[in-house]
N, C-alpha and C positions, 0 to 999 in steps of 0.2 A: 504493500500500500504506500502510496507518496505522500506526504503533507506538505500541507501550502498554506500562508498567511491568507487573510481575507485579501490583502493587497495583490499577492501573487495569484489569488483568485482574479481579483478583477483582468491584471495585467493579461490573465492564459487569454478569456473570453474578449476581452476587447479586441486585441491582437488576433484570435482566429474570427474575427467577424471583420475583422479590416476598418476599425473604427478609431487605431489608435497608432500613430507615427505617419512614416510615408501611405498615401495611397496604395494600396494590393491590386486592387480594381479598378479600370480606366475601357472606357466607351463601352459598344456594343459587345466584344469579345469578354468584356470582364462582367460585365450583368450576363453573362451568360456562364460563367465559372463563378462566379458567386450564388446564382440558384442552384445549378449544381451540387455545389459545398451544402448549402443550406437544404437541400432535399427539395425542398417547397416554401415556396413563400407566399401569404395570405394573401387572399382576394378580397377588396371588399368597394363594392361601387360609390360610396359616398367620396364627394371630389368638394373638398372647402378648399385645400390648399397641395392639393396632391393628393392621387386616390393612394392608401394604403401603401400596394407595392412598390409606386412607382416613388414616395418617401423612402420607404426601407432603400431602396437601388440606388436612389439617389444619396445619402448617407454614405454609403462606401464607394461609388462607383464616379471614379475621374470622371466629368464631363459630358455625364449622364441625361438623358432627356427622353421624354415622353416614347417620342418615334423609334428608338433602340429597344423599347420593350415591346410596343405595337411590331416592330419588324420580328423582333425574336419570335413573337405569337403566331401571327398571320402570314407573314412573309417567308421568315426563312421554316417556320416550322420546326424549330430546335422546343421549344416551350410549346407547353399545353393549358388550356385552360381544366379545369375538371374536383372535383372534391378531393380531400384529402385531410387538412385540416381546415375543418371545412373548407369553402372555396377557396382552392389556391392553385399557384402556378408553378408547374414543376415540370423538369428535361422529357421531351417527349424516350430518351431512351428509357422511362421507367415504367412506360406504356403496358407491357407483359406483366408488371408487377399486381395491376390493378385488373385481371380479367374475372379475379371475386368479384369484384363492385359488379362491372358492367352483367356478368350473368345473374348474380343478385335481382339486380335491375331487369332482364329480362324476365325470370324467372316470375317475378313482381307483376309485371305489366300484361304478361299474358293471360293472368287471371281475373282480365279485366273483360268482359264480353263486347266487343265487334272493333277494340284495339288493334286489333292485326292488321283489320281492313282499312284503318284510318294511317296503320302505318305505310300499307301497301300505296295509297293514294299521295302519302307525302313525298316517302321515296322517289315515285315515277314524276311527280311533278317538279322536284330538286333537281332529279336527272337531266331534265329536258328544259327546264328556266333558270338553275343555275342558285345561288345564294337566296333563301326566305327570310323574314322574322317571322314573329305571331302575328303581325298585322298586313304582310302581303301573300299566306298562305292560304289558298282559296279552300280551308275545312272548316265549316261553321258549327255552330252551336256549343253545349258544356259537354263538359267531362266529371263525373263524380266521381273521387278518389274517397277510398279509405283506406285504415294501416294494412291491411291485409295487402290489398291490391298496388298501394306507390310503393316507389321503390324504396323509399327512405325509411321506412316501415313504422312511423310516425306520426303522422301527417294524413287527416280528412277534410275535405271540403268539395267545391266545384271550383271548376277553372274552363276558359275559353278551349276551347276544344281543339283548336292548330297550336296553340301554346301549349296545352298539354302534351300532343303527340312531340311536338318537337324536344321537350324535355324528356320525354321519355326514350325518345332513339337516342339524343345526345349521350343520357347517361348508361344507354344500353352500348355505347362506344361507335352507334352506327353514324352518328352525325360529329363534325364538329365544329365548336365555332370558328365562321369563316373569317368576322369582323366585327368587332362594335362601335357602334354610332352614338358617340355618348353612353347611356347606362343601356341599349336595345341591343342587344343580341340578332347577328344574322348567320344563318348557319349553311353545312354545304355539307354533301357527303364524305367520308373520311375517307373513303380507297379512293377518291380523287390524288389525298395526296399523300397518303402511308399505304406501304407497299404491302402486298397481302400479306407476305411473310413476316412484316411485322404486326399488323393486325390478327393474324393467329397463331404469333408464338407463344410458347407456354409457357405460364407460371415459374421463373424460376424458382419460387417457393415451392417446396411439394408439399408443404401441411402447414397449419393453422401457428402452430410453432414456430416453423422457420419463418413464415410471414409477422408474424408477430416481434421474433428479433427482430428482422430487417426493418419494421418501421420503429422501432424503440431505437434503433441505434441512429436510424434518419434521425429521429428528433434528438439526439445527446449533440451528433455533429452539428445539428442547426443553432442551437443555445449555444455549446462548448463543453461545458459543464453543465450536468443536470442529474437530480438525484432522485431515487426509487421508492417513489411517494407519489398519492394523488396528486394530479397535477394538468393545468390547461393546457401544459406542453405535449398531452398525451391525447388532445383532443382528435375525436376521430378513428382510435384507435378501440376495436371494442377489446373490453380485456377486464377480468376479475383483478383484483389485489392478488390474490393466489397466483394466476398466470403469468401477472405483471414480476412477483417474485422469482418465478421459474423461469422466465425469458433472462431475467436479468445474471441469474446466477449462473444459465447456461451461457449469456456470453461473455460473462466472467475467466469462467471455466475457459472457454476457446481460447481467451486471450485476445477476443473483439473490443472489451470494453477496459479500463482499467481504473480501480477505486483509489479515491483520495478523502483523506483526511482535512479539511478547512478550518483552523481555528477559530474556536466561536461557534462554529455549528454543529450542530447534534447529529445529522445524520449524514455520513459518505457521500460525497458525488463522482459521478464519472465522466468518464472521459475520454475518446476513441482510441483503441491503439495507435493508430495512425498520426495523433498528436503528439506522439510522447517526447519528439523534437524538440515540438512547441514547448511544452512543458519542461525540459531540461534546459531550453535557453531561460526560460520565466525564472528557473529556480536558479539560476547561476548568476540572475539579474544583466541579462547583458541582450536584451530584448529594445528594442526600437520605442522609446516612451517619448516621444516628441507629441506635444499634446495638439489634438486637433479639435474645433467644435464640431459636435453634427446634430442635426432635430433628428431623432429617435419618431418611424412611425407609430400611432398607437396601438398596431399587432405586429411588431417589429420581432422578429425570433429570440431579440433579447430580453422582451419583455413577455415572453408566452408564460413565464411563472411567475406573479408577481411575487411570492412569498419569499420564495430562490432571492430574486434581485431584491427586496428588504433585508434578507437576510444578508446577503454579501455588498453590498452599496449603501445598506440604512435608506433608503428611499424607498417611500411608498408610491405609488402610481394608479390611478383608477382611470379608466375610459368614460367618462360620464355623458359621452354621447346620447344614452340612454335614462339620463336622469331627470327629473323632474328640473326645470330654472331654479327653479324657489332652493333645490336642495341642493345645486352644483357647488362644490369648493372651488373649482375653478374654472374651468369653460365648457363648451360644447363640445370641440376637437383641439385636445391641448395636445402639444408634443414635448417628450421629456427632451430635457438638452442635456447632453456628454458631453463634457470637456477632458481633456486629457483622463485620467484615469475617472473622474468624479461624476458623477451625478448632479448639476449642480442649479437645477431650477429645470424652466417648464415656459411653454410660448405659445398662446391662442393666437395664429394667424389667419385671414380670411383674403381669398381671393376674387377682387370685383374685377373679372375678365373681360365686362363689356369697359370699363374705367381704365384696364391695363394698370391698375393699381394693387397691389400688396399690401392689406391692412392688417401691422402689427398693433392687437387689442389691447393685448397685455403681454408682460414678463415674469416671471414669480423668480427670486433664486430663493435655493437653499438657505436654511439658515447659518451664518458660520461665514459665509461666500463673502467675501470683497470685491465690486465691482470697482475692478483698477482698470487703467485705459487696454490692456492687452487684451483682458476677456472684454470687454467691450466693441474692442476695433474686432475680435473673431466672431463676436458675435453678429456685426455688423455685416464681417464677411457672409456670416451663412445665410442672412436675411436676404442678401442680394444673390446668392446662391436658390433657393426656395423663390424667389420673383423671377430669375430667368426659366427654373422650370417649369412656373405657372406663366410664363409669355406675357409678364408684368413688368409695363416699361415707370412705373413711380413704386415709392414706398410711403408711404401715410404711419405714422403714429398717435 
């Protein structure tokens, strides 16, 4: 087992996520080895000042912009859109990994009566017009879903009936999205542009088991450190406490994962083999700590466990997108700010795109923090960093 200061903690995780010294990641090539690294990184359509992922990308990634992630998507077809945790974007090579979900999902939708025929009709009208949404696919009327019959086995209600079919191929792997126009989804059939052979390669997981390491150890690589306890970092993953032990212990055992000791915290985390570089420079202190600011998105992989990152940073974090005004501590879309190793405040920015304007609301620091002109001026920097990605020519405070 290795032990590491809470410091040497931060330094591992900052340093494998690319958030802390020189840039790691730089344009289109490096947002694309950065999802890689991270397994997946979250989807989530709400755009104040950057939709989710394209904040996270932007954070590590030199020179980063919108179009470098549309193109990974849509274009080059390296990135997939699809669940995972929950909706997230991840290397189209993990395709095979996921052909549970997508028969799931078949399995799901065929026990719905005269769905075949609605798919049969979607299909041939895709083939022959090319890219639909739910609004220019000629199937009318509802769909009445319940848990038995959707695929997410969750979820009842009714929905527009060409919206339905189309989330139901998509997530049966027969569609995928070809484009989005804003938050609308346009889709197109997949052996358009993945090869049969890789639309029915198998599993390389052969049981429930192996698939289970394989995504626990996804999520350890996408945090850095992360330790074997309930957790949001696990989201998506179905799994008992029991299994989640046994997964861990067997990649223990293999020599996939390897346990540390953090002073101050009660229970071990881990850490890929494949880091343990990282970890012997961290421990010999001779690691790149040249401190950099960045806005932290609010499902950012460093933040998928807030308890973890209280625990190792003393910083709390809550998403209160979802909170009543009257109860907010702090904004509607606040982003945590990282500076050099620290935690050291928090920035509700809002983007007026018909104004070309960047409106900084507010700034919160930590307590403890001295705003001296250095964090100030990196701060300033990252503000006009966050306005060039949102294609905002003023800044407003």
């Amino acid at each position: 087992m290795i032990t590491m200061t809470r410091e040497q903690a931060r330094l591992f995780i900052l340093r494998k996520q690319g958030l802390l010294g020189k840039y790691r990641f730089a344009g289109k090539e490096g947002a694309y080895q950065y999802v890689r690294q991270a397994g997946c990184i979250q989807y989530d359509p709400v755009d104040v000042c950057g939709k989710n992922a394209e904040l996270t990308l932007q954070s590590r990634v030199r020179g980063f912009t919108r179009k470098m992630l549309a193109d990974l998507l849509y274009k080059d077809r390296l990135l997939v859109d699809y669940t995972d945790k929950a909706l997230s974007i991840w290397p189209r090579e993990n395709w095979p990994y996921f052909s549970a979900y997508r028969n799931k999902s078949k399995t799901h939708g065929a026990g719905f009566p005269g769905i075949a025929e609605l798919e049969e009709q979607a299909v041939a009208y895709i083939r022959e017009n090319g890219p639909v949404s739910s609004d220019t696919l000629p199937i009318r009327g509802k769909v009445f879903w319940h848990s038995s019959m959707h695929w997410s086995g969750n979820w009842h209600g009714t929905s527009p009936a060409a919206r339905s079919v189309l989330e139901q191929l998509y997530t049966d792997g027969v569609l995928l999205i070809h484009h989005k126009s804003g938050s609308r989804k346009y889709y197109d059939l997949a052996d358009k542009y993945f090869s049969r052979d890789m639309l029915e390669a198998k599993n390389p997981c052969t049981d429930e088991m192996s698939f289970r390491k394989w995504r626990i150890r996804r999520r350890i690589g996408a945090v850095g450190l992360l330790w074997n306890r309930r957790s949001d970092a696990f989201l998506g993953i179905e799994m008992t406490a029991d299994q989640r032990d046994a997964a861990f212990e067997k990649l223990e055992a293999e020599g996939a994962i390897v346990k540390t000791a953090v002073e101050g915290i009660r229970f071990p985390l881990y850490f890929l083999s494949e880091d343990l570089p990282l970890a012997e420079v961290v421990l010999a202190d001779t690691v790149d700590r040249k401190p950099r600011l960045e806005f932290l998105a609010p499902l950012d992989p460093v933040l998928w466990d807030r308890k973890l990152i209280e625990a190792i940073w003393d910083y709390q974090y809550s998403w209160e997108i979802y909170t009543p005004a009257e109860k907010r501590k702090f904004g509607y879309y606040v982003l945590p700010i990282v500076y050099g190793e620290k935690m050291v405040g928090r920035i509700e920015a809002v983007a007026d795109r018909k104004a070309e304007t960047l409106v900084i609301k507010n700034i919160w620091y930590e307590k403890g923090i001295s705003q001296t002109k250095k964090l100030n001026a990196a701060v300033d920097a990252a503000v006009k960093r966050l306005a060039k990605l949102n294609a905002c020519q003023r800044i407003a405070q």
